[in-house]
N, C-alpha and C positions, 0 to 999 in steps of 0.2 A: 418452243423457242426460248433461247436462255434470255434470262433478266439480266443485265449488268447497271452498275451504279455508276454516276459522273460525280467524284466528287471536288471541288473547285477552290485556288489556293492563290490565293493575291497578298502576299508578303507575307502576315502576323494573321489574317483571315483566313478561315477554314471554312470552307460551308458543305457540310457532308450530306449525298443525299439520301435520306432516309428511306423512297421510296423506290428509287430504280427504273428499269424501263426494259423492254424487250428489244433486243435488236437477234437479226439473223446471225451475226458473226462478231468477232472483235475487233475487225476491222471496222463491221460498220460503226460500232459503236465508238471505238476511236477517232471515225471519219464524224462524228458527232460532238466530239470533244475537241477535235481542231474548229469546227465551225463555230463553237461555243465562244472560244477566245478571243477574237478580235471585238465581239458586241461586249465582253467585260474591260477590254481594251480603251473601249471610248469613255469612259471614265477619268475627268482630268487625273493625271498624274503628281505625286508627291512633287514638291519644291527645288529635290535633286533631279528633278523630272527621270528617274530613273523606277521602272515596276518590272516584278518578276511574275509572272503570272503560270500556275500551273493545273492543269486538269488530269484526276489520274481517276483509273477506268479499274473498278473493280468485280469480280462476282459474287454472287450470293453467301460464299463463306467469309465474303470479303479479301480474297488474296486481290492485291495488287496486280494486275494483268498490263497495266501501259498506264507512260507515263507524258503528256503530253504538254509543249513547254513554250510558251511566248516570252521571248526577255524585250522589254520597250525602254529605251535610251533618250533623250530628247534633251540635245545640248544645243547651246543659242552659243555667240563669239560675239558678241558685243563690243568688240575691239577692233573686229572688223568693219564694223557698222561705217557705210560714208565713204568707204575706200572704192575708189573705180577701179573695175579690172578690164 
């Protein structure tokens, strides 16, 4: 079964994984890196409330095989605030 590596990208942070894991396919292992995202997700967000979050899916020579992407946005309108619609 191939090893492939998830390694995990939240702005300036890099966390590469050293050790990898076995999945049947690339898909699964993709389908493993989208599930990943959302739990790094809940993590308050920067002050722009804006995070880019990405998981990219490589193999044992380390090529790049997928690249998988959460952009999280979180804008407030405080000028709205009070107004009846």
């Amino acid at each position: 079964m191939p090893r492939y590596f998830l390694d995990f990208q939240d702005g300036e942070i890099w966390l590469k994984d050293e050790e990898g894991q076995e999945y049947e396919s690339l898909q699964e292992a993709r389908d493993a890196a989208i599930a990943a995202l959302p739990d790094i997700g809940r993590e308050a967000p920067p002050r722009d409330g804006k995070r880019d979050f990405a998981a990219i899916v490589r193999d044992e020579r380390g090529t790049e095989l997928c690249t998988v992407r959460l952009n999280l946005v979180a804008k407030c309108y405080p000028e709205r605030q009070g107004l009846d619609h």
